[in-house]
DRENPA-250605 format. One record per residue (C-alpha): residue in three letters; x negated, y, z; residue number from 1. Coordinates in steps of 0.02 Angstrom, whole numbers, always signed. Example, Ala and Ser with C-alpha at 12.3 -4.5 7.8 and 13.67 -1.06 7.14 Angstrom:
{r->Ala; X->-615; Y->-225; Z->+390; k->1}
{r->Ser; X->-684; Y->-53; Z->+357; k->2}
***
This chain:
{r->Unk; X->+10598; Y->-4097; Z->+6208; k->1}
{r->Unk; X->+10421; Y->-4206; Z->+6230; k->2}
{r->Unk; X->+10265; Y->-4128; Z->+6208; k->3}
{r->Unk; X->+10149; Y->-4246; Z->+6138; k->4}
{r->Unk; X->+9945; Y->-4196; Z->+6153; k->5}
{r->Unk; X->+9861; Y->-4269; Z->+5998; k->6}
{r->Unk; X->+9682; Y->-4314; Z->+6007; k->7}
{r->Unk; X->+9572; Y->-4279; Z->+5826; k->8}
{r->Unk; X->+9594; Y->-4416; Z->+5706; k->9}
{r->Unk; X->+9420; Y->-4524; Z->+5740; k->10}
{r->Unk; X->+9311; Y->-4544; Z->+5600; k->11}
{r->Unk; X->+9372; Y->-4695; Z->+5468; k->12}
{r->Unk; X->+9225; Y->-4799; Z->+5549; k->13}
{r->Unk; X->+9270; Y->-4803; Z->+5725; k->14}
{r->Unk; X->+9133; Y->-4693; Z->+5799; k->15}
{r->Unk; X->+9126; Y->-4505; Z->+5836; k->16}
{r->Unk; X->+9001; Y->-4384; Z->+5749; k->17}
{r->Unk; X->+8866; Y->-4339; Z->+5850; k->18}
{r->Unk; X->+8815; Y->-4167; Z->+5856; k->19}
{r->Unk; X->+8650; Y->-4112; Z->+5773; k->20}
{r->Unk; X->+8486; Y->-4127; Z->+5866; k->21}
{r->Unk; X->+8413; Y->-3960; Z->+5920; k->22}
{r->Unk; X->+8261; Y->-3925; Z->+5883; k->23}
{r->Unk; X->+8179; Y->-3799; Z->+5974; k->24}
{r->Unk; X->+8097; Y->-3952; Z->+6067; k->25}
{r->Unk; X->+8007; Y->-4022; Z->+5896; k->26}
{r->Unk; X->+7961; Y->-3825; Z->+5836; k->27}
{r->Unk; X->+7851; Y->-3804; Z->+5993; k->28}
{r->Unk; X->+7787; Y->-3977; Z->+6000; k->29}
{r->Unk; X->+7728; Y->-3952; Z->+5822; k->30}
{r->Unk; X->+7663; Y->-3756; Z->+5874; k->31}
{r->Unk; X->+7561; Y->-3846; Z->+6031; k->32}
{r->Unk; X->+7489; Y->-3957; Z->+5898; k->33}
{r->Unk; X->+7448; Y->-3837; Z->+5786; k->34}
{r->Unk; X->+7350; Y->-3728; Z->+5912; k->35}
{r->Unk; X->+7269; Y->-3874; Z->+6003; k->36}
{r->Unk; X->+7208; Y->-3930; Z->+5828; k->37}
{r->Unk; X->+7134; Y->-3745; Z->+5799; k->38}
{r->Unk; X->+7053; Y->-3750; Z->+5967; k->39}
{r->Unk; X->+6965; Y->-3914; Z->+5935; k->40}
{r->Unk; X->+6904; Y->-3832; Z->+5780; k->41}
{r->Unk; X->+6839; Y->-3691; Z->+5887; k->42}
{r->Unk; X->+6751; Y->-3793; Z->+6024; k->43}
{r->Unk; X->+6693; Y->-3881; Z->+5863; k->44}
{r->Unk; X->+6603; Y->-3734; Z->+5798; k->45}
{r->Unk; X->+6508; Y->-3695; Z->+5980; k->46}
{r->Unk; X->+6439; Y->-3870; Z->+6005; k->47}
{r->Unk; X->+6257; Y->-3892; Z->+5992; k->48}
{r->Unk; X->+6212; Y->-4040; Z->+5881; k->49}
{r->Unk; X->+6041; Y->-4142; Z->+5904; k->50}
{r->Unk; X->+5965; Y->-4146; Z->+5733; k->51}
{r->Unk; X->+5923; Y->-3991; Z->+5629; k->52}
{r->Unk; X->+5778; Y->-3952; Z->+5506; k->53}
{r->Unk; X->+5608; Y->-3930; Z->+5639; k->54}
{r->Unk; X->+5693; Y->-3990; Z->+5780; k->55}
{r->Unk; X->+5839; Y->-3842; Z->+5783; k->56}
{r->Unk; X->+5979; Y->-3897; Z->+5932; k->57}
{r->Unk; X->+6083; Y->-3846; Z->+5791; k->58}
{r->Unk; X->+6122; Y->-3910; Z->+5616; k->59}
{r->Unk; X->+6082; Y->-3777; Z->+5473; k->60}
{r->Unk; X->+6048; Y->-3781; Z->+5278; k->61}
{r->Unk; X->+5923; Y->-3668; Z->+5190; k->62}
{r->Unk; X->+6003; Y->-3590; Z->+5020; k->63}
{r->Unk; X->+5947; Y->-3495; Z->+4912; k->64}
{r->Unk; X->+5847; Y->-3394; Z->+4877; k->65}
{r->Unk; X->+5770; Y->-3455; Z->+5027; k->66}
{r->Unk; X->+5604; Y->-3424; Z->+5121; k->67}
{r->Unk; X->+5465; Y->-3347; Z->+4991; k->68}
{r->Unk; X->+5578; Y->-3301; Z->+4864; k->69}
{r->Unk; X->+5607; Y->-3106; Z->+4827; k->70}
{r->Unk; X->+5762; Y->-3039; Z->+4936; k->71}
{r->Unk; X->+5903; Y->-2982; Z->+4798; k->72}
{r->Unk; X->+5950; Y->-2807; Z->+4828; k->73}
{r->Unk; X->+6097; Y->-2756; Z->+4954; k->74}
{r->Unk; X->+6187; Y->-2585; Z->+4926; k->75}
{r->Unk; X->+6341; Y->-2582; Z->+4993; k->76}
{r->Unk; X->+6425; Y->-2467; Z->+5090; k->77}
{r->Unk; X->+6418; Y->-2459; Z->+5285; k->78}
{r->Unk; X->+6522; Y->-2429; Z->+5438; k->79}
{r->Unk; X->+6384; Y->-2294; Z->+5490; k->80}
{r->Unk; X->+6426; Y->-2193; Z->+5362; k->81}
{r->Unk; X->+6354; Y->-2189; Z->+5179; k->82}
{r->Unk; X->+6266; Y->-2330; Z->+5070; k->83}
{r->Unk; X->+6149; Y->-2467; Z->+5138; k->84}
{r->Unk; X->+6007; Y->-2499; Z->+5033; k->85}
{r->Unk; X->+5907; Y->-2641; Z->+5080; k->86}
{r->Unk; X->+5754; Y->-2566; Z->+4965; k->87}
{r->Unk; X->+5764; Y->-2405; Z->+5045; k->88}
{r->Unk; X->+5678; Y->-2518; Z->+5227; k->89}
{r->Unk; X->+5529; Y->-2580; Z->+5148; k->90}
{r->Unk; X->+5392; Y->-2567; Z->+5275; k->91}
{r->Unk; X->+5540; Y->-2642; Z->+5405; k->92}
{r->Unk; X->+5604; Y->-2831; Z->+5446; k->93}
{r->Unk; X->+5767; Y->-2839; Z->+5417; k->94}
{r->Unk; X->+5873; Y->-2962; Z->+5490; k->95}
{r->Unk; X->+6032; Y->-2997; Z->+5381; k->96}
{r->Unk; X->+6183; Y->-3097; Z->+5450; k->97}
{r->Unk; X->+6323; Y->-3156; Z->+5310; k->98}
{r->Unk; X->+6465; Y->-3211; Z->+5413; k->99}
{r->Unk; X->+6664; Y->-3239; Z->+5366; k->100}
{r->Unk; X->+6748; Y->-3062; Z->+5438; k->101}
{r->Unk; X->+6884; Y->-3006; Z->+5564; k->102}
{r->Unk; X->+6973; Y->-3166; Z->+5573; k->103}
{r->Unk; X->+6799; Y->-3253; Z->+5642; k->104}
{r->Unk; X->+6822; Y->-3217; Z->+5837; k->105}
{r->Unk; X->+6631; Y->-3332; Z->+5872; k->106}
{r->Unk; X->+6561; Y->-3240; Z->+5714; k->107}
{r->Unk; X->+6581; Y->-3052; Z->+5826; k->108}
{r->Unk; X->+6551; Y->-3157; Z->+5980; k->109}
{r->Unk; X->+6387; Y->-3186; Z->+5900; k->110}
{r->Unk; X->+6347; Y->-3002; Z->+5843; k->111}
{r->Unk; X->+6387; Y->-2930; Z->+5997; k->112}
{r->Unk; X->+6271; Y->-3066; Z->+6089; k->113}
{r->Unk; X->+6132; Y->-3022; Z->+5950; k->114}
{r->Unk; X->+6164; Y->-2833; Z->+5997; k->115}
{r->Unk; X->+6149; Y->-2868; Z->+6201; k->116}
{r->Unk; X->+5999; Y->-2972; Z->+6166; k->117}
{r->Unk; X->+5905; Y->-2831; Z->+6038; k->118}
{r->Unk; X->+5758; Y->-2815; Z->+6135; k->119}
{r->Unk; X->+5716; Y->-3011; Z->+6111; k->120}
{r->Unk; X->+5737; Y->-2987; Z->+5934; k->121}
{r->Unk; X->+5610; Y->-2827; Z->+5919; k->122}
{r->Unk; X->+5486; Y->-2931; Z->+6027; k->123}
{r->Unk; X->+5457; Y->-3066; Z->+5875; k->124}
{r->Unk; X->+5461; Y->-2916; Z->+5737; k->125}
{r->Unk; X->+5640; Y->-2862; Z->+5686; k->126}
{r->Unk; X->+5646; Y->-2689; Z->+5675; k->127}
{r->Unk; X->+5815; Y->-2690; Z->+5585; k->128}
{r->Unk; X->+6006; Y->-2794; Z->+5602; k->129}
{r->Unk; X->+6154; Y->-2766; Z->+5494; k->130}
{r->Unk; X->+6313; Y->-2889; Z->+5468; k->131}
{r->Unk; X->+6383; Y->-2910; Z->+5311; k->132}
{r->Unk; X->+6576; Y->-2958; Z->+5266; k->133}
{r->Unk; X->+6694; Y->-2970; Z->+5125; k->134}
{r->Unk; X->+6817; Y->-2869; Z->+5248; k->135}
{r->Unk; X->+6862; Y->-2670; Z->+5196; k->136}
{r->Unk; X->+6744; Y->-2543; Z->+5281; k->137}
{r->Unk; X->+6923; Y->-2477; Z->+5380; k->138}
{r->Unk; X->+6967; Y->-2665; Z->+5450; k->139}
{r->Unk; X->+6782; Y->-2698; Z->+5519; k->140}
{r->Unk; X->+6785; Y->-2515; Z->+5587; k->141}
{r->Unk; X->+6952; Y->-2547; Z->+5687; k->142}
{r->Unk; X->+6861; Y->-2726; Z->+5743; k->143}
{r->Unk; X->+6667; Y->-2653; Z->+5810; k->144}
{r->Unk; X->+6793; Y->-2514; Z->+5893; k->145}
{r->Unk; X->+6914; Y->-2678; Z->+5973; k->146}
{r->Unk; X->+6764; Y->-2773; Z->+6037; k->147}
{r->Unk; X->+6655; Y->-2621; Z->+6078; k->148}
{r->Unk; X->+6522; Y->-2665; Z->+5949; k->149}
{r->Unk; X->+6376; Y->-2547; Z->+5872; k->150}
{r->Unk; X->+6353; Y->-2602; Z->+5700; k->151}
{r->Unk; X->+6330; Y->-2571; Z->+5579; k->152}
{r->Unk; X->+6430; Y->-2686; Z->+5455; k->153}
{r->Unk; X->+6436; Y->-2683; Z->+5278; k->154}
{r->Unk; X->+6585; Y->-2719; Z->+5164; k->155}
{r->Unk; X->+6566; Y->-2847; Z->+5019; k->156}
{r->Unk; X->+6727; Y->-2836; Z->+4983; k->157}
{r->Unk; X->+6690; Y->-2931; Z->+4811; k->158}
{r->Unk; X->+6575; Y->-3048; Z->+4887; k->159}
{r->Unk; X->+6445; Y->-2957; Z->+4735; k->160}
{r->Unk; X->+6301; Y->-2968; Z->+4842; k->161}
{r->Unk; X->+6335; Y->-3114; Z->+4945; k->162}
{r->Unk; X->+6342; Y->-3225; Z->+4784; k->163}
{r->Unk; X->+6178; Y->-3179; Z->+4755; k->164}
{r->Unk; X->+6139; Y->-3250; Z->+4917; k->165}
{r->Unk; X->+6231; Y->-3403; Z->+4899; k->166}
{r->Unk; X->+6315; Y->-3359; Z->+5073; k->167}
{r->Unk; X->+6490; Y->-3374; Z->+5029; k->168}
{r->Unk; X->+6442; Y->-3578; Z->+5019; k->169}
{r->Unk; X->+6422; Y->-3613; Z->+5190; k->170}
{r->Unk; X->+6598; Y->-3593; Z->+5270; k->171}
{r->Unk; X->+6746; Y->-3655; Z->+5337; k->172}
{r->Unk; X->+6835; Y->-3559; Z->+5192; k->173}
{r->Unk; X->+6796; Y->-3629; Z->+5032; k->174}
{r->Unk; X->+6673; Y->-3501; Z->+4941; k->175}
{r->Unk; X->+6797; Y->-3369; Z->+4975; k->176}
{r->Unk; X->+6692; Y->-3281; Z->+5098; k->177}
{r->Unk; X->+6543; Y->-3297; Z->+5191; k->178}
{r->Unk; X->+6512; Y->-3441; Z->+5306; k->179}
{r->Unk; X->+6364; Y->-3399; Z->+5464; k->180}
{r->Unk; X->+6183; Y->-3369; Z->+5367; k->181}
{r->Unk; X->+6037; Y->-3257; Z->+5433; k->182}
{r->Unk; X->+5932; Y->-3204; Z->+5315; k->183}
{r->Unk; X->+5760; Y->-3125; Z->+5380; k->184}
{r->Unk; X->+5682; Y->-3010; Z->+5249; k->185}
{r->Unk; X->+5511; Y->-2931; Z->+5283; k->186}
{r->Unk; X->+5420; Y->-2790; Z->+5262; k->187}
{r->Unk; X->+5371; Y->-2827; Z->+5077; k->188}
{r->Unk; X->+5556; Y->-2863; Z->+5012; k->189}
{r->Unk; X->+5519; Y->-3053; Z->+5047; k->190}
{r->Unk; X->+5652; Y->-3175; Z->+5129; k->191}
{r->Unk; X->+5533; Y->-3256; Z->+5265; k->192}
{r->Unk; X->+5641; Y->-3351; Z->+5344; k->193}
{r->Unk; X->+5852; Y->-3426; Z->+5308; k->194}
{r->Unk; X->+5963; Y->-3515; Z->+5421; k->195}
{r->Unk; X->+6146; Y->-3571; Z->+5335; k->196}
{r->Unk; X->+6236; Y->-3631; Z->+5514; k->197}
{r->Unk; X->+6432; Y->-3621; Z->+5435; k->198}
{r->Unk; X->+6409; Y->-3773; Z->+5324; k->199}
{r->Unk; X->+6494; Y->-3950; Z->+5318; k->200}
{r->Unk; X->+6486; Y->-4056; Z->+5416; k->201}
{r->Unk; X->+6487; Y->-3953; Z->+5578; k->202}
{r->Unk; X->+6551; Y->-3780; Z->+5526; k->203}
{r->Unk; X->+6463; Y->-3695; Z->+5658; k->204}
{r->Unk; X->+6510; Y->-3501; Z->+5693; k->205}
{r->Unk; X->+6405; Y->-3471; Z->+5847; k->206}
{r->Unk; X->+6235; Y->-3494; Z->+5902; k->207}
{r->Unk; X->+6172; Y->-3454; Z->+6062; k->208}
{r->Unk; X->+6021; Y->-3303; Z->+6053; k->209}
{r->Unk; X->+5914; Y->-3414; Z->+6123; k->210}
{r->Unk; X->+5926; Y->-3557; Z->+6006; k->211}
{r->Unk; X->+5939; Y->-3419; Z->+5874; k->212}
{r->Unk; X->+5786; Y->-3355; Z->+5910; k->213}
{r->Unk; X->+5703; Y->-3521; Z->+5931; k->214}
{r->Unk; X->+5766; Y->-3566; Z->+5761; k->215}
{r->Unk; X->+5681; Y->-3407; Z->+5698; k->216}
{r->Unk; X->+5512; Y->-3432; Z->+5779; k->217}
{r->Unk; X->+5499; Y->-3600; Z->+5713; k->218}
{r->Unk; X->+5534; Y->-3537; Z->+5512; k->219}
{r->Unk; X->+5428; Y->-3413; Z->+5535; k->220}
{r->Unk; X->+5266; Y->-3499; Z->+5619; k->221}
{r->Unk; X->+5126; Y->-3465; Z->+5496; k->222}
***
């Protein structure tokens, strides 16, 4: 008795089916994209520019209410415990920053820099500095506990008081939340000086303290 091996019947056409592509290959040359493009975005955001309103190294819009007008009132509540009242510091220059939370690595780079740097900031009049987010008072806690950051921060979780501001305009993320604005309010409850950095075209969410400070100097030269 023959034993005869048979071979699969070959397709009608002639050819054998290929298998199907893997593509484990395409999924992490579209991941390395992905993360390249977000790094670009972040180099992006650190890049001094070479025209800004009175000569600033970096590009920035003034909102409003902007310099003269009356600050609107901020009570919100605060990772030091209680309710910030921006009334209850009149006498005191208050320094406000506006920027777009947790997910905004240069935005906490920027704090902590501000915080390392206080004593240049006291020297030209600010007695006081407080962040404000759109982020819940328990997610900013955890993030000024990750990156070993003072505070305070204050949670605007329905952007309420940064609409009055017109700071949720100047970001990356629509209107959202709040883009990279410093708002300096003096002693009398009047915004002396406003600096929008997160708007189109450049998106910036870092300034260096010294440019910062230059910046400040210059919108507040009498």
């Amino acid at each position: 008795m023959n034993t005869k091996t048979t071979s699969p019947a070959a397709p009608a056409n002639g050819r054998r089916s290929t298998p199907p592509k893997r593509r484990p290959a395409l999924l992490l040359a579209g991941t390395v994209v992905v993360i390249g493009a977000l790094f670009a975005m972040y180099v992006a955001s650190n890049k001094p520019h070479t025209a800004g309103p009175k000569g600033s190294s970096f590009h920035f819009a003034v909102g409003k209410p902007g310099p003269g007008a009356k600050a609107p009132p901020v009570v919100l509540a605060s990772t030091a415990g209680g309710t910030f009242d921006l009334h209850a510091l009149a006498g005191k220059t208050v320094l406000l920053y506006f920027q777009e939370g947790v997910g905004c690595q240069p935005c906490w780079n920027q704090m902590r820099d501000i915080e390392q740097n206080w004593k240049q900031f006291t020297a030209v009049g600010v007695d006081t500095f407080v962040t404000i987010t759109s982020d819940s008072l328990d997610l900013v806690s955890q993030k000024l506990k990750q990156d070993g950051i003072a505070g305070p921060v204050l949670a605007d979780t329905d952007l309420a008081v940064s609409k009055t501001y017109d700071a949720n305009h100047y970001g990356m993320m629509g209107d959202s939340t709040d883009g990279h604005s410093f708002v300096l309010v003096g002693p009398d409850g009047t915004i002396k000086w406003r600096a929008d950095y997160g708007g189109s075209p450049d998106y910036t969410m870092y300034v260096p303290v010294a440019a910062l400070l230059a910046d400040l100097a210059a919108g507040t030269k009498s």
